[in-house]
N, C-alpha and C positions, 0 to 999 in steps of 0.2 A: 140378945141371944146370938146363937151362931150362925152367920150364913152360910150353908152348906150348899155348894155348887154354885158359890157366884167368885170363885179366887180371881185374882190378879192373872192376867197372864201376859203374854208377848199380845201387841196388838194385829191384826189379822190384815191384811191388805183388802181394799175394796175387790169383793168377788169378780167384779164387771171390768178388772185390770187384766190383763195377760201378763206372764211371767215377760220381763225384761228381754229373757234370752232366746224366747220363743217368735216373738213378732218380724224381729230385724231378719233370723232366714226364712220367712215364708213371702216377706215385701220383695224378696230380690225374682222369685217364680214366679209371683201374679204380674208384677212388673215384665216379664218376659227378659229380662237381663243375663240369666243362665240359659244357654242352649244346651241341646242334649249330651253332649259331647262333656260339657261343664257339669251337667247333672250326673251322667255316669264315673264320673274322675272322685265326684265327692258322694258317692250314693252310701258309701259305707257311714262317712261321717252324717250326712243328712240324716238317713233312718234313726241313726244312735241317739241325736239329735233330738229328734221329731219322737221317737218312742222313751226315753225320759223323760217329756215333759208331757206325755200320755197320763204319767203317775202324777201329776202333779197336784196338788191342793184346791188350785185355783181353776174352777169348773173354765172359768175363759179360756184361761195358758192350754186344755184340754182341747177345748172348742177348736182354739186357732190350730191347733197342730193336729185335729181332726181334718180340717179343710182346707191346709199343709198336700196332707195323706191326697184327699179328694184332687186334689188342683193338681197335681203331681202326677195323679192314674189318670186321670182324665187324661191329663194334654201329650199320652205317650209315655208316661213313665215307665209304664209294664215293660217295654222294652230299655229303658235304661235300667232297673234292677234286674238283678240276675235271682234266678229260686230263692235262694238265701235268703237275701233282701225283702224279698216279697212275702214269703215263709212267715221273714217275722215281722214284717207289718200287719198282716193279715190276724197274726197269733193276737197282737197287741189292739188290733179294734175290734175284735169276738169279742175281749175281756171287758171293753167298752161300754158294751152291749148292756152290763149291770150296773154302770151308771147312776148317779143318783139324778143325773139331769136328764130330763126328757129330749130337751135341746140338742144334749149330747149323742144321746141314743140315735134320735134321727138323722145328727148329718153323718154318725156312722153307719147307719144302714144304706144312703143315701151312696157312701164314699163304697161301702161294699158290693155295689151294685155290677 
């Protein structure tokens, strides 16, 4: 008979991976290797950044660029984005908020605090 809902498809990467493009700028912040000076010069690029791979597939890729955001406002960032910046961080982890991960949910409430 016919299998209905088992088709072929593209294979899925392991959930518990982070997007490739996501991990390498959030190592160089927790590292302390950008100062703030450095954070404010690429703020536009970081957000764009870090809020594309919000959308991402991969609950990780999400995860990590959730606590990206957190390690960011934590250590001073508010003062390196300017409204804009912040505007639309903030826009982009409310939307978070419905999540299919619980994991995710919390460390955006956590990073919202």
């Amino acid at each position: 008979g016919e299998k209905v809902g088992l088709e072929e498809g593209p294979k899925r990467r392991d959930s518990c991976t982070p997007n490739c493009t996501c991990s390498p700028t959030c190592s160089p912040l927790k590292s302390n290797l950008l100062s703030r000076d450095a954070l404010k010069q690429g703020q536009e690029k970081l957000v764009a950044q870090l809020v594309s791979n919000l959308d991402d597939d991969n609950c990780a890729t999400r995860l990590v660029c959730c606590n990206c955001f957190n390690f960011v406002l934590q250590t001073g960032g508010k003062e390196c984005f300017g409204p804009d910046e912040l505007h639309k961080v903030y826009v982009e982890l409310l939307k978070r908020l419905d999540d299919s991960s619980d994991e995710l949910r919390v460390a955006v409430t956590s990073t919202l605090k």
